[in-house]
N, C-alpha and C positions, 0 to 999 in steps of 0.2 A: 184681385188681391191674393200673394201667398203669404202665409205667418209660419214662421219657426216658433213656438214654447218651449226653453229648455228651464223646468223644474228640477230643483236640487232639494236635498234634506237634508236640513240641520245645518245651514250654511251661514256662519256665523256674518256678521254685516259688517260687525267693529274689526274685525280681522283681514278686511280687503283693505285694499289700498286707494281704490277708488271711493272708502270711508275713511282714511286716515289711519288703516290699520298700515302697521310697520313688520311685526312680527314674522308674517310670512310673505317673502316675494309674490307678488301676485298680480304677473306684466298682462295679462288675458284679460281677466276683469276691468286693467287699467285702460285698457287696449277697448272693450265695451266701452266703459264710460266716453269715454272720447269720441265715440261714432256713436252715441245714443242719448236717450235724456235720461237722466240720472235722478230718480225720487227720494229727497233725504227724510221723511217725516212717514216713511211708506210702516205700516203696522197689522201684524196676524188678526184673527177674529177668531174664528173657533180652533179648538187646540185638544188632543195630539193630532197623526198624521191625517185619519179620515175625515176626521171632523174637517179640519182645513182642507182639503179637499171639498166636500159637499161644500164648504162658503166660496171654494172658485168656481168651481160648477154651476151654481144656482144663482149667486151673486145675494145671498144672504146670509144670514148668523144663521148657528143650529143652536149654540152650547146653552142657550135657555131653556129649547123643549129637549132634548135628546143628547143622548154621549155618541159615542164612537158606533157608528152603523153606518148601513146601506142605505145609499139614494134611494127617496121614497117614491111612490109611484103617484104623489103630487107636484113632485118636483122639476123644477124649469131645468132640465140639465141641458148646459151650450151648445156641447155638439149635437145634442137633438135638435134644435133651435139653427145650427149651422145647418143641418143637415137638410131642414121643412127646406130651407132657403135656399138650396144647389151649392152647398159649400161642403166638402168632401173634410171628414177628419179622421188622421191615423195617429195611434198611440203606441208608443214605447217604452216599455219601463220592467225594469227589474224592480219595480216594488214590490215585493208579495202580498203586502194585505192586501189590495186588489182582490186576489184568490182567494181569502181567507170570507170568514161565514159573513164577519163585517163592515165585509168592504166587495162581495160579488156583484152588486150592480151597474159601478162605475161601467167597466174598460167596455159593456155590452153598450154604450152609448154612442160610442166612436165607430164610423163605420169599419172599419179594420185596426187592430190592433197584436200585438208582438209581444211577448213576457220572454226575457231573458233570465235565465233561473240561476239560485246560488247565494243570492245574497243573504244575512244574518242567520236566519232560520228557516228561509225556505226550503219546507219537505219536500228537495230536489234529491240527490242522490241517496241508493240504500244503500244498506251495510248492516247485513241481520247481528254480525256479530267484529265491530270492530276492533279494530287493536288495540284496546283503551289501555292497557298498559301503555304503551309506546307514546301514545297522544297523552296521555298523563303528565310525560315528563316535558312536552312540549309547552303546555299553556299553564298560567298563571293557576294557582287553585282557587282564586275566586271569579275565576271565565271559564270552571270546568265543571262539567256534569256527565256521569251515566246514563243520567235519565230520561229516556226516550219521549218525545214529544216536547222535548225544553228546548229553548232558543240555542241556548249554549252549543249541546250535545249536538244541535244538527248543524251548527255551523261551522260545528268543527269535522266532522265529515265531507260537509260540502268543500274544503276549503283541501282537503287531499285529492280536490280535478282542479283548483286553481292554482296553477304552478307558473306559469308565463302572461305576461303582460296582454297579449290577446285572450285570455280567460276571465280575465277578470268583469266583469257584471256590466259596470259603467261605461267600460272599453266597449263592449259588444254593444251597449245601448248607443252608443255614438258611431261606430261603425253601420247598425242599421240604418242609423238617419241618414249616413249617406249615401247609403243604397236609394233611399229612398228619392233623397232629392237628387240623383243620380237619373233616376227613371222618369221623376215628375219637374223637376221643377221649370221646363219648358211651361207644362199645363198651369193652367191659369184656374183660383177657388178651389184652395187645400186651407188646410193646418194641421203643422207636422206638431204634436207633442215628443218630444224627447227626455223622459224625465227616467233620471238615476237616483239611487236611495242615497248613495254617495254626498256626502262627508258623514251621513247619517252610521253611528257606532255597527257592529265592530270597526276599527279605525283601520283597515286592512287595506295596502295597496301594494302597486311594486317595490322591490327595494329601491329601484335607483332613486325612487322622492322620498324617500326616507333619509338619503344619504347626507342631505342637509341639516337633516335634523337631529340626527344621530347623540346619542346621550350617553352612551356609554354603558348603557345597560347591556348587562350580560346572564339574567334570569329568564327564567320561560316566558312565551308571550304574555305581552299585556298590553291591551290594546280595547277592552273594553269595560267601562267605567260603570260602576252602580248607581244605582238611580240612590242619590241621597246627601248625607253631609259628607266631606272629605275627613277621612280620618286613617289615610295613605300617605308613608314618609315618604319626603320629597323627592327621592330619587325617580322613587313609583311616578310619583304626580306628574312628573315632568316625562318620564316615559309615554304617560298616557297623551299628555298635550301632545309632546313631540308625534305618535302616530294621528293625533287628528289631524295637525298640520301636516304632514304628508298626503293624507287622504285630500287636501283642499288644495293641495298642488298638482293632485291627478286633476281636480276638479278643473282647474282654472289651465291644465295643458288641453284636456279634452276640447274646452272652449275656446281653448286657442285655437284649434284643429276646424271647429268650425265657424269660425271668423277668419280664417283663411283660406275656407269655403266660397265662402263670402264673400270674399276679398278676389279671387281668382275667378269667378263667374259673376262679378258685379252685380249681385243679387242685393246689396241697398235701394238699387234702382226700382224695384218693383217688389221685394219680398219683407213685411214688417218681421222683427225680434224683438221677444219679449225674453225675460233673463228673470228667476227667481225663489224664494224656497220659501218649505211652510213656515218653519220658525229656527229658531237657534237654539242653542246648546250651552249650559253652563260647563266650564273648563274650570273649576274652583271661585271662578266667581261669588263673592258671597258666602265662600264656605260649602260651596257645594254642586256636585257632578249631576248634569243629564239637565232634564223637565220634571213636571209630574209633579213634584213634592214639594214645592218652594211655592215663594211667592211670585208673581208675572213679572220679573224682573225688562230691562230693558234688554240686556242680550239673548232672550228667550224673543220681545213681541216687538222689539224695532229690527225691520227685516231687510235686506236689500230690493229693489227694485230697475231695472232698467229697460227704457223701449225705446226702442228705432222706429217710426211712422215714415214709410218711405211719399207720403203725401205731402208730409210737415217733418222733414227732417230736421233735427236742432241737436246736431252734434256738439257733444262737450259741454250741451247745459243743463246746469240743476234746478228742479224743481222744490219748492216748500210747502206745496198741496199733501194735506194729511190725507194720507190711502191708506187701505186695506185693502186686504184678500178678496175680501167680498168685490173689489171693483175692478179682478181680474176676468168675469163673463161679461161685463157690458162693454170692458175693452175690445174682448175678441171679437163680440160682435156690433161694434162700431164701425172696427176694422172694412167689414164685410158688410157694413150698413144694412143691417139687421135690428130691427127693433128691438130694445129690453122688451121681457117679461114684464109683467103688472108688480108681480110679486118681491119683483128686485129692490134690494135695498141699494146697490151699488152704483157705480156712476166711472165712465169710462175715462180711463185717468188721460189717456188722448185728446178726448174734449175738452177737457179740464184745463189742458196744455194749451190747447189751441184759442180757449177764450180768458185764458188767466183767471177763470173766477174759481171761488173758493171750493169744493166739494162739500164739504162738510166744516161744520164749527168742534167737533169731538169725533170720538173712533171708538167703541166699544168691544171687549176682548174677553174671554177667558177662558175655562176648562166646566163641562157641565157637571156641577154638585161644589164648583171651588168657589171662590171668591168673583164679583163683577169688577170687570175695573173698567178704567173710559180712562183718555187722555185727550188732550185738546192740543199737544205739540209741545206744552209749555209744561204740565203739572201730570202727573199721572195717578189716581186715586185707587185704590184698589178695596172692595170693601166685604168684607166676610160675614155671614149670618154667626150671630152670637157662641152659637152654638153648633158646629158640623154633625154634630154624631145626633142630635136630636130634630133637626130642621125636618118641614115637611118637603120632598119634592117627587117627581114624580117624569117618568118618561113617557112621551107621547109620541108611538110609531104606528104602524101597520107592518113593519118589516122588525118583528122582534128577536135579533139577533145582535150580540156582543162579538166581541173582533175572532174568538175560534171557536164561539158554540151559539145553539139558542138562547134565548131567554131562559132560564127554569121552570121546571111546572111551579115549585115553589112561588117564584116570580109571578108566574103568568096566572097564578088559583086569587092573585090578590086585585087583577086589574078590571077595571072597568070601564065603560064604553062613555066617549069624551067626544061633543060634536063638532070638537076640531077648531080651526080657528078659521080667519079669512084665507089666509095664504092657502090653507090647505082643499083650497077648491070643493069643500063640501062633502069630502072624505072624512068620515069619520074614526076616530083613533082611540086605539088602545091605551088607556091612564096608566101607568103601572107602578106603581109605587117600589121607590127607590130602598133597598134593606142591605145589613152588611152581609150578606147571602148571596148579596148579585156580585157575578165575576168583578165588574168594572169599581167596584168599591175600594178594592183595598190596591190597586193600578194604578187610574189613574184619575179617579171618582174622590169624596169624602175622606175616606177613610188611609187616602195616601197623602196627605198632607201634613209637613213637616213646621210649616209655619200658618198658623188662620189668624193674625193682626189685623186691620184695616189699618193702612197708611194712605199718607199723600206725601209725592216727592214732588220736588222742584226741580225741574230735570237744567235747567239753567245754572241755577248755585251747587245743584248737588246732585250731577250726572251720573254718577258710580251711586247714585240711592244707597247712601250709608246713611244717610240723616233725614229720617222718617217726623215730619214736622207738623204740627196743631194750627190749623189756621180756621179763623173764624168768617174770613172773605171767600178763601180759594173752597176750602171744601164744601159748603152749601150751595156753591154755584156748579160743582163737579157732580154733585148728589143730582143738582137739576139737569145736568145735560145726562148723568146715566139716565134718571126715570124717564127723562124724553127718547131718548135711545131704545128703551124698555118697550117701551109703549109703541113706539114705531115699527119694534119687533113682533108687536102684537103675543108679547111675553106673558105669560099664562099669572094668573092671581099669585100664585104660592112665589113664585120669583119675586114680588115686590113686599110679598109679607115675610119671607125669610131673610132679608135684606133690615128688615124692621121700616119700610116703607109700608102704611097703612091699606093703600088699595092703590089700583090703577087709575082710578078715576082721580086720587086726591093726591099720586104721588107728584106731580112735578108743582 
């Protein structure tokens, strides 16, 4: 067996065409659909980008014990698991947390792996003293900064060596790949990851996919969106959308480029494709730009999905099996007829295809310190502790690092020694209680949150979730599949009493 993975960020699902989206041409994805199976019910788990990550990796939820960090050294990562097994994995990506303090465990899993640098913030190119005058008049003033170690400031340095369409980050991640399958794809037990941070903000691409979308703006760049409510006149607004949709027309030429890979070495024959991203992005939806601060809306956790199984091909068909993230390691290693993990909550959505039975009766999602929500395909609950700023909760790691530093001593003088749970194979772990002191608080923790309601939607009657509705049938049957969910995760006491759920034993 060979497998292609190409991971995208921030790729919106309602925006392809192969979902019904109209908005932006997008004949590559249509072009997937059609030569793959198509999952329309597919949904994130742990949320932002590392967290989602560790639930592909390991094929479980994190966002109950832990935020945004590094693969534990209890953890089932796949390609280690591909690897016990004589299945070779190489990784590609311009993502930079990878690099960063909390996210350096990942790409050391994969036997070979490739960092294309450049993108958003990556501390790629110096420049002890740039022209900031000059850059000044170039970008918007609320995508500018001086200030050294800010996302902004470095990406905009980086972005004075991106000048031609072969520079650009995404381009070099898809050109390696096919160096790659250039070399190997005679040989037989790979997987290639190809994963670009692309459509993921800044919204930066060549002009010529721009040229579509064109708005008529004629002020300095704007192209990157605040995490929050929209409160940019429309001109702006529509600047900003118009560069995402450009970035997701690189996206979808890219995939074009390798599906006609594909297509010219008849690699369906023998090599599976998997297609997919962490989550999405609000574009004004709702009143409001990015993740992080709202509520789990469905443009954020209903995500695209597509796979080609060259054993079971079933081109051009859709699937209504409710997936997640987490059922992205038992897939790969199905593929490759490798055994899950004990510890796996997932389930290989190929199998799932191949015997039509159900995966699961719900899907559990959210950001760890926000709100739990569960969905069943039909209703989606979302349900907040009373109280965010006063809740008890607490991270359980042995790897205590936040996405660019460590823990705090402050942080760390407060924790104490926790004997772990089952998954975590007898390792023992650091308790560390959650305070508005720790980085991830006021990001994308507690203390970022713009809405803490509990609602339930009828994604049926009321699929654009404007009409947040009291139900005395749906929501105590939704309460019973989160605590089953809960519990399955082997979710630590304080997640079911901050919930206002009594204990683990009495919650379902």
């Amino acid at each position: 067996m060979k497998t292609v993975f190409v991971l995208f960020d921030s790729l919106n699902r309602h925006l392809l065409g192969a979902y019904g989206g109209r908005r932006i041409p997008t004949p590559n994805f249509d072009r997937l659909a059609a030569r793959s199976l198509t999952f329309d019910r597919h949904y994130v788990g742990s949320l932002p980008c590392m967290p989602a990550r560790r639930d592909m990796l390991t094929g479980r939820l994190t966002f109950l014990h832990r935020s945004w960090g590094p693969l534990e050294p209890f953890d089932n990562a796949m390609p280690e698991l591909l690897h016990a097994a004589g299945v070779y994995s190489h990784l590609i990506t311009d993502h930079s947390h990878y690099w960063e303090d909390g996210g350096a465990t990942y790409h050391n899993r994969y036997n070979s792996y490739e960092f294309v640098r450049g993108q958003e913030g990556d501390p790629w190119k110096a420049m002890v003293q740039p022209p900031w005058e000059r850059l000044r008049e170039q970008y918007h003033a609320k995508q500018f900064t001086t200030e050294r170690r800010k996302y902004y400031s470095q990406n905009i340095i980086n972005r004075e060596f991106i000048k031609e369409e072969k520079d650009f980050p995404s381009v070099q991640c898809f050109a390696h790949g096919f160096d790659f399958l250039d070399r190997n794809r005679e040989a037989d037990n790979w997987l290639l990851q190809i994963e670009t941070f692309d459509p993921h903000e800044p919204f930066h691409a060549p002009a010529r996919f721009k040229e579509a979308f064109d708005t008529g703006w004629n002020g300095a760049i704007r192209d990157w969106p605040r995490y929050g409510r929209v409160d940019e006149l429309p001109a702006e607004c529509e600047e900003l959308r118009a560069n995402y949709y450009a970035v997701v027309s690189l996206c979808d030429f890219l995939l074009g480029q390798l599906l006609d890979y594909f297509d010219h070495h008849d690699l369906w024959k023998d090599t599976a494709l998997v297609v997919t991203t962490d989550h999405g992005f609000l574009l004004g939806e709702h009143d409001f730009w990015a993740k992080n601060r709202m509520n789990l809306y469905e443009e954020i956790v209903h995500i695209p999905l597509f796979a080609h199984d060259p054993r079971n091909p079933q081109p051009g068909v859709r699937s209504t099996a409710l997936t997640q993230s987490i059922d992205l390691a038992p897939t790969f290693l199905d593929l490759f007829g490798v055994p899950v993990a004990a510890e796996m909550e997932g389930h290989s959505v190929l199998a799932a295809a191949r015997s039509a039975t159900a995966l699961r009766e719900a899907a559990l999602f959210g950001y760890f310190g926000g709100a739990v929500n569960v969905t069943d395909g039909l209703y989606t609950y979302h349900r907040f502790p009373v109280d965010l700023n006063s809740q008890e909760i607490f991270q359980y790691t042995v790897m205590p690092t936040h996405i660019h530093s460590p823990f705090l001593p402050e942080e760390l003088s407060r924790a104490s020694l926790s004997d772990g749970f089952p998954f975590t194979k007898g390792a023992k772990l650091l308790k560390i209680p959650v305070t508005e002191r720790s980085p991830m608080y006021m990001n994308y923790g507690p203390g970022a949150l713009l809405e803490n309601d509990t609602r339930l939607y009828d994604l049926r009657a009321d699929p654009g979730q404007a009409r947040p509705l009291r139900d005395s049938e749906h929501e105590p049957r939704l309460q019973a599949l989160m605590t089953r969910l809960m519990q399955a995760n082997e979710a630590p006491p304080e997640a079911f009493q901050r919930l206002g759920f009594s204990s683990p034993a009495k919650s379902s």
